[in-house]
Structures are given as structure tokens and as C-alpha cells.
PyMOL CGO cylinders between C-alpha atoms (Angstrom):
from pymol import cmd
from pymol.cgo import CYLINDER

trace = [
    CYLINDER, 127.18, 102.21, 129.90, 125.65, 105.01, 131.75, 0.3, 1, 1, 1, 1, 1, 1,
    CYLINDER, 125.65, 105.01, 131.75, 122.51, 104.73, 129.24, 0.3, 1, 1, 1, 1, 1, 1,
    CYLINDER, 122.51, 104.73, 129.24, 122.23, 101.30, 129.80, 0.3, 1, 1, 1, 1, 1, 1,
    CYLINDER, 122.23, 101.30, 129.80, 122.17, 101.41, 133.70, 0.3, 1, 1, 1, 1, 1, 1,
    CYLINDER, 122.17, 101.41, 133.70, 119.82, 104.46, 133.58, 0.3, 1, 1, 1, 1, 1, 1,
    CYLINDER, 119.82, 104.46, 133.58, 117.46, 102.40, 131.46, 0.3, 1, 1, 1, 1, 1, 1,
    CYLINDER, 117.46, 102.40, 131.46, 117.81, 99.27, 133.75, 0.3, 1, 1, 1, 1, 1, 1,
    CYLINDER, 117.81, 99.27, 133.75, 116.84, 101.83, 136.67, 0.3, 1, 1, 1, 1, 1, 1,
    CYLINDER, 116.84, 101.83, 136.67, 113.65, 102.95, 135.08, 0.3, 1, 1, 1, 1, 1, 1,
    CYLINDER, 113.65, 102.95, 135.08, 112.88, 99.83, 134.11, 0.3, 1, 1, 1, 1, 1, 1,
    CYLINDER, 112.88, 99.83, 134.11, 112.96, 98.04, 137.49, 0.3, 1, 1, 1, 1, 1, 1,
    CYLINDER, 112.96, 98.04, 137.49, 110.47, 101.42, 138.54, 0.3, 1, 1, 1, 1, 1, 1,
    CYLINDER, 110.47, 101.42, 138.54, 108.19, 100.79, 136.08, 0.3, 1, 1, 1, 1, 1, 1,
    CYLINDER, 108.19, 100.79, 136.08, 107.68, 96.69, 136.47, 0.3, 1, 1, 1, 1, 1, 1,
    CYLINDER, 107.68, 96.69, 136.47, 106.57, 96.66, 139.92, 0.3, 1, 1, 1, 1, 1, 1,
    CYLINDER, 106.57, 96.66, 139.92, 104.35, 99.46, 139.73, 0.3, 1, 1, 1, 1, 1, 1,
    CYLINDER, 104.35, 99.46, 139.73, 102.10, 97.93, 136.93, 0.3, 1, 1, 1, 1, 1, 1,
    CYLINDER, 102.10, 97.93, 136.93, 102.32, 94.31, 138.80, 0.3, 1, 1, 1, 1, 1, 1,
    CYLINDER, 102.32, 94.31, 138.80, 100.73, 96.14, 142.08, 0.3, 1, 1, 1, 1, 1, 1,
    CYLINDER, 100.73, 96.14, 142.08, 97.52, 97.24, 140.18, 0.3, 1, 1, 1, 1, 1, 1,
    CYLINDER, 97.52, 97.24, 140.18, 94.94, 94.03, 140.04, 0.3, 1, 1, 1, 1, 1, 1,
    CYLINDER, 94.94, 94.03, 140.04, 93.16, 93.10, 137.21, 0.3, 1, 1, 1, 1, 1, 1,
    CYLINDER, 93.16, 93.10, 137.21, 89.89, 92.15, 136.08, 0.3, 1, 1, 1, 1, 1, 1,
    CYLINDER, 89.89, 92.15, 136.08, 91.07, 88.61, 135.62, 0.3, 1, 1, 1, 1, 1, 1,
    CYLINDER, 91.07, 88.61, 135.62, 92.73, 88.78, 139.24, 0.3, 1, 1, 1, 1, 1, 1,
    CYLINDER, 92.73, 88.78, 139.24, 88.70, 90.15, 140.69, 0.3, 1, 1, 1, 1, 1, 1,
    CYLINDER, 88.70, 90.15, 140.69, 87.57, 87.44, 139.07, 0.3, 1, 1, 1, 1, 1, 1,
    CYLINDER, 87.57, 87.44, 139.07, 89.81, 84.56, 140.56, 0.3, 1, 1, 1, 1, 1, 1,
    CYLINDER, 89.81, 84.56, 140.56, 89.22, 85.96, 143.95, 0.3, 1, 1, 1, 1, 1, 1,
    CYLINDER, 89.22, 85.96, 143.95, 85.42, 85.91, 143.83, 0.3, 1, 1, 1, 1, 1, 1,
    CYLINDER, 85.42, 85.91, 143.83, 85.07, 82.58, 142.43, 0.3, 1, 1, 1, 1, 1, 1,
    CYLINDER, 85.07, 82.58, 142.43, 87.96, 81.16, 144.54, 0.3, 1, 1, 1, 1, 1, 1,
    CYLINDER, 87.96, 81.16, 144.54, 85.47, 82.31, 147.93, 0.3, 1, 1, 1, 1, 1, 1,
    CYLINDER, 85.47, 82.31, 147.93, 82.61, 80.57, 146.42, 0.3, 1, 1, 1, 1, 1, 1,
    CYLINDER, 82.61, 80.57, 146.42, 84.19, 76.83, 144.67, 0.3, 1, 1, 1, 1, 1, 1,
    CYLINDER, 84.19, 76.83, 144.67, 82.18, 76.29, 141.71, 0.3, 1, 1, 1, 1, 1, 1,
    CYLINDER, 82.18, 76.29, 141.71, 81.86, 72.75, 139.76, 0.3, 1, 1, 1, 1, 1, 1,
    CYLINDER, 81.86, 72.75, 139.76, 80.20, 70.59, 137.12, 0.3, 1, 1, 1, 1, 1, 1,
    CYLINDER, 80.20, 70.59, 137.12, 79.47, 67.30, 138.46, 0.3, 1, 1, 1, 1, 1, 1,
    CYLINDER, 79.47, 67.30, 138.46, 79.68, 64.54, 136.28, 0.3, 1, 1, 1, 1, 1, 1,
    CYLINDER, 79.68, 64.54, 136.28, 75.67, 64.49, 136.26, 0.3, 1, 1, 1, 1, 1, 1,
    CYLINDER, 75.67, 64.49, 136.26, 75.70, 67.40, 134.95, 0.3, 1, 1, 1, 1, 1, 1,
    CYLINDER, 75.70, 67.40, 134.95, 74.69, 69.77, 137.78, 0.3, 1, 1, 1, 1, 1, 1,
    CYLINDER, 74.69, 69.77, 137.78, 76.68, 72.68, 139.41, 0.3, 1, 1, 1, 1, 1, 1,
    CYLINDER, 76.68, 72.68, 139.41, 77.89, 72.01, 142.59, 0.3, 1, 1, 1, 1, 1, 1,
    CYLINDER, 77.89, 72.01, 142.59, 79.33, 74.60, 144.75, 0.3, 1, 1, 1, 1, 1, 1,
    CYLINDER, 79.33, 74.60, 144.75, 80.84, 74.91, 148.19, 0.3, 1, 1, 1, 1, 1, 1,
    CYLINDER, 80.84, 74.91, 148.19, 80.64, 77.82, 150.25, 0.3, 1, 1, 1, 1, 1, 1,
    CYLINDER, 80.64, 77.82, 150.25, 82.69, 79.09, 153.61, 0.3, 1, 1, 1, 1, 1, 1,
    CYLINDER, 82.69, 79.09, 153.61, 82.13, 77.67, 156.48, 0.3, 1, 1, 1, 1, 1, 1,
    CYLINDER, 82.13, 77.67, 156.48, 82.44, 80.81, 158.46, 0.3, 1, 1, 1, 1, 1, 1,
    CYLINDER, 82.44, 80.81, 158.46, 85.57, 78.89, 161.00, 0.3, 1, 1, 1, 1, 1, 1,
    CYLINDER, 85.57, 78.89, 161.00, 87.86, 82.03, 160.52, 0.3, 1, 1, 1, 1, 1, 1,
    CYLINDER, 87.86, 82.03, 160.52, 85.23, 84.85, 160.99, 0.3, 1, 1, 1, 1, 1, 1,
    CYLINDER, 85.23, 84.85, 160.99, 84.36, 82.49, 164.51, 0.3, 1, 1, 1, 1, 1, 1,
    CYLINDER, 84.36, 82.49, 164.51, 87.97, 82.39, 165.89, 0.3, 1, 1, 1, 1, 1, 1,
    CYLINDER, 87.97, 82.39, 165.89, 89.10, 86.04, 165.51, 0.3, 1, 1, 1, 1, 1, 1,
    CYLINDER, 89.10, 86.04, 165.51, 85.40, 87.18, 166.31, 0.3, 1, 1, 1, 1, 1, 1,
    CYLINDER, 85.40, 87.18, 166.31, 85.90, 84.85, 169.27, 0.3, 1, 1, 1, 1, 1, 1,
    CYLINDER, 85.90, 84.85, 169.27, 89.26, 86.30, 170.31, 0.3, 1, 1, 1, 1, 1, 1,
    CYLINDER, 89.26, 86.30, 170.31, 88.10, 90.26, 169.39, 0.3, 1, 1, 1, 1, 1, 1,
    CYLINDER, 88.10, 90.26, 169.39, 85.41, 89.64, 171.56, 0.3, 1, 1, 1, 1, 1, 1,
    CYLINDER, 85.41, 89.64, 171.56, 87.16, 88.29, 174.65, 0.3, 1, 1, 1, 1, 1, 1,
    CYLINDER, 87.16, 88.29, 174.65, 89.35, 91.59, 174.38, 0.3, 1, 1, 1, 1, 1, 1,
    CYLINDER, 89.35, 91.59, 174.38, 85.98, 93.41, 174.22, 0.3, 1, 1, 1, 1, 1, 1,
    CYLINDER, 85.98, 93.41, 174.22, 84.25, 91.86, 176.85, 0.3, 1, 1, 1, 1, 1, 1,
    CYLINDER, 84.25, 91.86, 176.85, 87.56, 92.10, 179.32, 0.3, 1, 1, 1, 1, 1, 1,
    CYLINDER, 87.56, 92.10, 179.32, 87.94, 95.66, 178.56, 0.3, 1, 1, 1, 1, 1, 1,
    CYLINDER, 87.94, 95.66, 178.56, 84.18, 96.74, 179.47, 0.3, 1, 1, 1, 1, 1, 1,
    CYLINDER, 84.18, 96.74, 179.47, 83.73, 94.46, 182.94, 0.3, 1, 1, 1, 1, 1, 1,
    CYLINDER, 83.73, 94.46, 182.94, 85.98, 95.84, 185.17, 0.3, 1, 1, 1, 1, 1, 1,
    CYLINDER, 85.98, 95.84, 185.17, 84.95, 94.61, 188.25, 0.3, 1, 1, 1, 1, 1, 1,
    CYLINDER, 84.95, 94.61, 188.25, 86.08, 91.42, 189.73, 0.3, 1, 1, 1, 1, 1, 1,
    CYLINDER, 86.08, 91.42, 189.73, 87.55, 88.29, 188.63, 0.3, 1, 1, 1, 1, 1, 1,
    CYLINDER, 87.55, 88.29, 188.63, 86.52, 89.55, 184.53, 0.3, 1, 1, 1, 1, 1, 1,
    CYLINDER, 86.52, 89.55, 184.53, 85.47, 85.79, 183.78, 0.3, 1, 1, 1, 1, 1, 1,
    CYLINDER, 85.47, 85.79, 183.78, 81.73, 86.79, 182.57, 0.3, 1, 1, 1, 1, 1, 1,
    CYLINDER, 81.73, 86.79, 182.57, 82.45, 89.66, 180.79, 0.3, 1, 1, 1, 1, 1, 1,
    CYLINDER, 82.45, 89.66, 180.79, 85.57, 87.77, 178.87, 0.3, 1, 1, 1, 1, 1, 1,
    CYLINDER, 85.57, 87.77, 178.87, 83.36, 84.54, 177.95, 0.3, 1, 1, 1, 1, 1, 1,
    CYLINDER, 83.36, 84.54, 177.95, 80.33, 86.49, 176.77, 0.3, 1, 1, 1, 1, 1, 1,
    CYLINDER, 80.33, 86.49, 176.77, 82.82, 88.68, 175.14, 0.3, 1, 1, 1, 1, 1, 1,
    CYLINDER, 82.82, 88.68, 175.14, 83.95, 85.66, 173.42, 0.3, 1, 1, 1, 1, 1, 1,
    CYLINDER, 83.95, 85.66, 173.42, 80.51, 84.29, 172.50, 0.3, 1, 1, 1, 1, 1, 1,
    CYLINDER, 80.51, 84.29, 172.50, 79.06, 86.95, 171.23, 0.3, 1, 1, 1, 1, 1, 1,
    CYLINDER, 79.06, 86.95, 171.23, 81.96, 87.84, 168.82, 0.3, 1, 1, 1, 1, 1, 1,
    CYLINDER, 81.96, 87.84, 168.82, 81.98, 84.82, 167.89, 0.3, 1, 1, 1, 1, 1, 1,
    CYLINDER, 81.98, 84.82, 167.89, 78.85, 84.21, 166.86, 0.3, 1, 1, 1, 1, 1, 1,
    CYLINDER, 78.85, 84.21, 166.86, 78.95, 87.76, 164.93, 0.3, 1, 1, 1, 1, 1, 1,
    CYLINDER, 78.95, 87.76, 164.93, 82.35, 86.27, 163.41, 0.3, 1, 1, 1, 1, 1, 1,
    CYLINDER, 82.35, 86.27, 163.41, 80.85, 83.83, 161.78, 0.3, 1, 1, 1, 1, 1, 1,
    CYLINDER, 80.85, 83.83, 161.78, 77.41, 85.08, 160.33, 0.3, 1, 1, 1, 1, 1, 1,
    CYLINDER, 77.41, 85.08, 160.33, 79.56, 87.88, 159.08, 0.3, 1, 1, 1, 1, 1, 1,
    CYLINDER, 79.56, 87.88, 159.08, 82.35, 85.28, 157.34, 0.3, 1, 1, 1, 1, 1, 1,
    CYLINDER, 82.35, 85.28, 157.34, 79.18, 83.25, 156.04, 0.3, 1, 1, 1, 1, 1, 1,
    CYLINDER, 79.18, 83.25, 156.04, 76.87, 85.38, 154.95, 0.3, 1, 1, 1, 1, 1, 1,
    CYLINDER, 76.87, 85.38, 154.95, 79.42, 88.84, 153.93, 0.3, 1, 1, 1, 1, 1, 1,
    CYLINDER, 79.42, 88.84, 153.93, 78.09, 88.05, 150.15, 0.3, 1, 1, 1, 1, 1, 1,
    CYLINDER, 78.09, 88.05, 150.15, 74.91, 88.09, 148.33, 0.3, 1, 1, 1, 1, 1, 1,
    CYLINDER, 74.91, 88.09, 148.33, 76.39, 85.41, 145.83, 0.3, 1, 1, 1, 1, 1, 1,
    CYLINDER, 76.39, 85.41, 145.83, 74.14, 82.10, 145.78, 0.3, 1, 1, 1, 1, 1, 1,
    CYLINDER, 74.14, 82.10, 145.78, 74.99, 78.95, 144.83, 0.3, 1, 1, 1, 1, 1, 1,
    CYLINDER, 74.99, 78.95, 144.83, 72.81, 76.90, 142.90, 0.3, 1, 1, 1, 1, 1, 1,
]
cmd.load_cgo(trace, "trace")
């Protein structure tokens, strides 16, 4: 019985550790699930890329922060809505464009 509970033990060690390490298979669902890639019934590829919506709100709100930390004088309305523009805009070229990957 001891045996037995030893070897459940080692066994519930070993499973998790070689479920934690991804695979090729796993790289390769990620990177195509970014980039949505279809055969149209024409024939053609279609694909459909990010939009960039999630790189433009937490750019937006990082950039508020930013901006409200670095004008300290006043009411801190400018410096927390150009904050928020700016980072924004950054946000979302960086979630649209963070790949070389084309479509075609």
C-alpha cells in the first residue's frame, strides 16, 4: 500500500509538469488563432486580422495614468486626456501592427 501511494505521489508530480511545457502544435494554434485564416468557397484565402480595440483601451487607460502622473499642476485635465490619447493611439498601432504576418 505504501508502494502504491508513493507511486500515485510521483505520478501526480510528474503530469503537471509535462502539461506546463507548450508544444509546437500549441505555437501553432496561437499564431494562426491571432491571424483567422479561411478558404472561401471561391476558392480564395480570406483572412481577418485584429482590430487593435484591446491595445486602444489599456493604451488609453496606461496613458491617462501617465499623463496624470507627469502634469502636476492644476486641475490635471490636459495632461490626463492627452495622456489618454496618445496611449491610445500607441495601443492600437502596437495591437495591429505587433506582427510581420500578412494576409493574403
Amino acid at each position: 500500500m505504501r508502494s502504491f501511494i508513493m507511486a500515485l505521489t510521483a505520478a501526480s508530480l510528474v503530469i503537471p509538469a509535462t502539461m506546463a511545457f507548450p508544444t509546437a502544435q500549441a505555437e501553432a494554434r496561437k499564431r494562426n488563432h491571432e491571424y483567422r485564416e479561411w478558404r472561401g468557397r471561391d476558392g480564395r484565402t480570406y483572412c481577418r486580422k485584429p482590430n487593435g480595440t484591446t491595445g486602444l483601451i489599456v493604451g488609453g487607460v496606461a496613458g491617462a495614468l501617465v499623463g496624470r502622473t507627469i502634469d502636476t499642476r492644476g486641475d490635471r485635465t490636459v495632461g490626463t486626456l492627452g495622456g489618454a490619447i496618445a496611449g491610445g493611439l500607441l495601443g492600437r498601432e502596437i495591437d495591429r501592427g505587433g506582427s510581420k504576418r500578412r494576409c493574403r
